[in-house]
C-alpha positions as MATLAB code, in Angstrom:
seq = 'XXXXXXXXXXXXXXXXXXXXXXXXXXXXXXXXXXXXXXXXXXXXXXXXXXXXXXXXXXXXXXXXXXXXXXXXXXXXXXXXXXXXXXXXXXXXXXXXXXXXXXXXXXXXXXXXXXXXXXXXXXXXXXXXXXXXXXXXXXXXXXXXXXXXXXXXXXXXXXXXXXXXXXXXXXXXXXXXXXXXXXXXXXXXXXXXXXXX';
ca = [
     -37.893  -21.958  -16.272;
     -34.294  -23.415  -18.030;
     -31.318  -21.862  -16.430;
     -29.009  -20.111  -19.330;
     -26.207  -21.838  -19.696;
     -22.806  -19.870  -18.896;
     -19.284  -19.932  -20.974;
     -17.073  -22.317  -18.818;
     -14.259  -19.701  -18.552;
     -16.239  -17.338  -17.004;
     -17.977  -19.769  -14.886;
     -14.327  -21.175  -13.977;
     -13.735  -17.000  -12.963;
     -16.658  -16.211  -10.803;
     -16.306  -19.446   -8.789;
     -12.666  -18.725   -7.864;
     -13.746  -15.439   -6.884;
     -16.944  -16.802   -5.070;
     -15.217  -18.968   -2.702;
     -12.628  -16.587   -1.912;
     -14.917  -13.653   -1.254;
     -16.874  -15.098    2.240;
     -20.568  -14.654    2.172;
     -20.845  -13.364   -1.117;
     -23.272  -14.756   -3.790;
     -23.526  -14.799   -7.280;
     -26.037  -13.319   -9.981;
     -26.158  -14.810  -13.483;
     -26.887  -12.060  -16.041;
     -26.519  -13.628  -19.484;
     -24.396  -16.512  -20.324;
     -21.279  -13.751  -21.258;
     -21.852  -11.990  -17.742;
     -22.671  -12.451  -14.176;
     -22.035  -10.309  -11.054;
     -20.587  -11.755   -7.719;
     -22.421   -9.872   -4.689;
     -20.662   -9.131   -1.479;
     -22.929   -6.977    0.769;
     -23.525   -3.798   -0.955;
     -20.246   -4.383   -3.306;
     -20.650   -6.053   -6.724;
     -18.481   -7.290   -9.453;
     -19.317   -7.241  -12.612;
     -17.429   -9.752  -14.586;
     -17.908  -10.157  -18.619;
     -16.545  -12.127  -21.263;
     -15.796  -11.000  -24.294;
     -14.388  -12.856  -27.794;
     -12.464  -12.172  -30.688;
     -14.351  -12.463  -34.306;
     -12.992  -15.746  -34.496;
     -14.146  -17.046  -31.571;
     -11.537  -17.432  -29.155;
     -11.519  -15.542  -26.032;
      -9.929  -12.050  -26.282;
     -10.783  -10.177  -22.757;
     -12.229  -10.546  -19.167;
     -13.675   -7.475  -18.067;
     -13.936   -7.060  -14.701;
     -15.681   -4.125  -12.564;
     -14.575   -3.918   -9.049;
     -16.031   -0.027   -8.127;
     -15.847   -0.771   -4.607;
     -11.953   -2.547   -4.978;
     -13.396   -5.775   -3.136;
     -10.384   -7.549   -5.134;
      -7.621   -5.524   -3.636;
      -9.314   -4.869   -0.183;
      -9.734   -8.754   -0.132;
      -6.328   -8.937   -1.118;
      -7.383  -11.068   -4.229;
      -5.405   -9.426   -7.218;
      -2.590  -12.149   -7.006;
      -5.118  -14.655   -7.051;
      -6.662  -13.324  -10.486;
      -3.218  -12.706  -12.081;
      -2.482  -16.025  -11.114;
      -6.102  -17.932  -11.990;
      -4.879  -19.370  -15.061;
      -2.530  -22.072  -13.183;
      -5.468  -23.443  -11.440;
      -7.410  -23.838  -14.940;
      -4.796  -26.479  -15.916;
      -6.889  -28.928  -13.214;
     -10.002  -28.488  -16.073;
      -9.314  -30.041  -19.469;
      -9.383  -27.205  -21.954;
     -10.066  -24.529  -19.624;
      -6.241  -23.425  -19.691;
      -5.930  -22.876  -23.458;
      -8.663  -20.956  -23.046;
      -7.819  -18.872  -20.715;
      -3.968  -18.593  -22.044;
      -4.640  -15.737  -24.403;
      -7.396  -13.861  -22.725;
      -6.510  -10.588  -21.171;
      -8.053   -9.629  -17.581;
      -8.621   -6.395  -17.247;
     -10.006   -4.710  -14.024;
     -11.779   -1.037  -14.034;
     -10.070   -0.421  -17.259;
      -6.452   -1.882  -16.711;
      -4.669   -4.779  -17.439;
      -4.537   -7.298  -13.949;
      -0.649   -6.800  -14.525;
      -0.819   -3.269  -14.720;
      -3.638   -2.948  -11.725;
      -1.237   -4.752   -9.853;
       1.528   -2.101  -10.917;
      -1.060    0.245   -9.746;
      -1.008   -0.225   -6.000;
       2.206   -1.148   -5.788;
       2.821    2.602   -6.750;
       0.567    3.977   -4.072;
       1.865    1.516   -1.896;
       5.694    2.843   -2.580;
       4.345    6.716   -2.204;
       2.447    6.362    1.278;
       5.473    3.886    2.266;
       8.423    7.248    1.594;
       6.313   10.037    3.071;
       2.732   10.418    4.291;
       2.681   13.849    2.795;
       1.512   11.800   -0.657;
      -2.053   11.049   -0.841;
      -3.781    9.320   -3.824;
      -6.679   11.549   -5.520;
      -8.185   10.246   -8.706;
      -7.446    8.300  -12.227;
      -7.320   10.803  -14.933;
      -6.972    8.392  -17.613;
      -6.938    4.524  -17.398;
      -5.980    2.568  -21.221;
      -5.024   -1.028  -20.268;
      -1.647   -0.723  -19.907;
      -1.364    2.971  -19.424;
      -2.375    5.451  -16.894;
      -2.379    8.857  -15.342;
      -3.637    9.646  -11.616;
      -3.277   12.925   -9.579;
      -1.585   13.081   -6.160;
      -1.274   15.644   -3.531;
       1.578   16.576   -1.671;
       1.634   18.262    1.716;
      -1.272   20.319    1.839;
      -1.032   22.602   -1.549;
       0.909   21.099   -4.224;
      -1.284   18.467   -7.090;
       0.751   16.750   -9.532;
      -0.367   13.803  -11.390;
       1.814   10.564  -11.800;
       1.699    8.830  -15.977;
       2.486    5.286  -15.729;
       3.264    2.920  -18.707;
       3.613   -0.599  -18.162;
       5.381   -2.015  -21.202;
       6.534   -5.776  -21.836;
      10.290   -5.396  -20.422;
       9.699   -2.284  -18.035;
       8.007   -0.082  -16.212;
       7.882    4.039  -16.738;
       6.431    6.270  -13.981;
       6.641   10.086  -14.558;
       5.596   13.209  -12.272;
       4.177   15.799  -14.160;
       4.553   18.248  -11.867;
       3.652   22.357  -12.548;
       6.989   24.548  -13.680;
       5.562   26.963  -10.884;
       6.287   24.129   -8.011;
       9.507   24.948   -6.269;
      12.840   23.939   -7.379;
      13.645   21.600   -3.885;
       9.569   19.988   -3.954;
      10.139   19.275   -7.557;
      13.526   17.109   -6.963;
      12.294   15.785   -3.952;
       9.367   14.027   -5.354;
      11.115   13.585   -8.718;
      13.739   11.399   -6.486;
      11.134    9.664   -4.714;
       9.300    8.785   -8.194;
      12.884    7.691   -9.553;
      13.306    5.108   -5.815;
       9.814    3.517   -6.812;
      10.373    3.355  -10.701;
      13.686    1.106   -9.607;
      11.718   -0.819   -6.999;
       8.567   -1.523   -9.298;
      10.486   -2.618  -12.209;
      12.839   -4.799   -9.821;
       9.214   -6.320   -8.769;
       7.436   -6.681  -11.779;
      10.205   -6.922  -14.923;
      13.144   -8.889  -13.385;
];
């Protein structure tokens, strides 16, 4: 039985990952796909090309967040330097987007930086659920204190960053300028981070 042979750039992917994820193995599924196995975590990583051929997306599924638990996102927003060590694999690679669970690796990265900056200002925030991921855009719900839901919208554009509460006219007057001040401190702080 002939082993299927598998797209370099995705090869070049899932062995990064691999090595940096102790233990785990790896499952070819077709020569576009293959799934890296940690335990009872997988990835899922595909490739997927433009109609001319060149590489348009990497599509990664992390369900379990093995990337950011492993603290691997830099390392995948960064993977193209290391490509430049493999002839051709950087050209490649240089106009594919990676996109993780339905965003962008920038704007995944944007992501927890976000939740990061809430539980880092008050531990009355807690993180619910995505409402609505589109690459570069988003939309998650958040408690605060026991009662109050609101959900955060979060663009990530080329030269900045918007992050919005959208927050229920029936919310008290003080709540709603006290989170609208905290949103306004981690807007400043992520776009310092990410756009400067």
């Amino acid at each position: 039985m002939s082993e299927t042979k598998q797209y370099a750039v995705l090869e070049y992917i899932v062995d990064v990952l691999q090595k940096s994820i102790i233990g785990s193995k790896v499952k070819q599924i077709t020569p576009d796909e293959s799934a890296i196995i940690d335990g009872n975590a997988s990835i899922f990583i595909k490739q997927r090309f433009e109609g001319n051929g060149n590489i348009a997306e990497i599509l990664i599924r992390d369900a379990k967040e093995v990337l950011y638990s492993e603290e691997l996102l830099e390392k995948v927003y960064k993977i193209h330097e290391g490509a430049a060590k493999h002839a051709g694999l950087k050209d490649a690679m240089s106009g594919a987007n990676i996109i993780i669970n339905g965003l962008n690796i920038e704007a995944e990265l944007i992501y927890h930086a976000i939740i990061d900056h809430f539980y880092t200002l008050s531990d009355s925030y807690e993180f619910l659920k995505f409402t609505e991921k589109n690459i570069q855009q988003m939309k998650f719900s958040m408690n605060f204190g026991d009662d109050l839901t609101f959900e955060v919208s979060v663009s990530n554009e080329a030269d900045s960053v918007s992050i919005e509460p959208l927050i229920g006219k029936s919310v008290a007057a003080k709540v709603q300028a006290a989170i609208q001040a905290d949103v306004e401190k981690i807007r400043n702080e992520i776009n310092n981070e990410f756009k400067k």
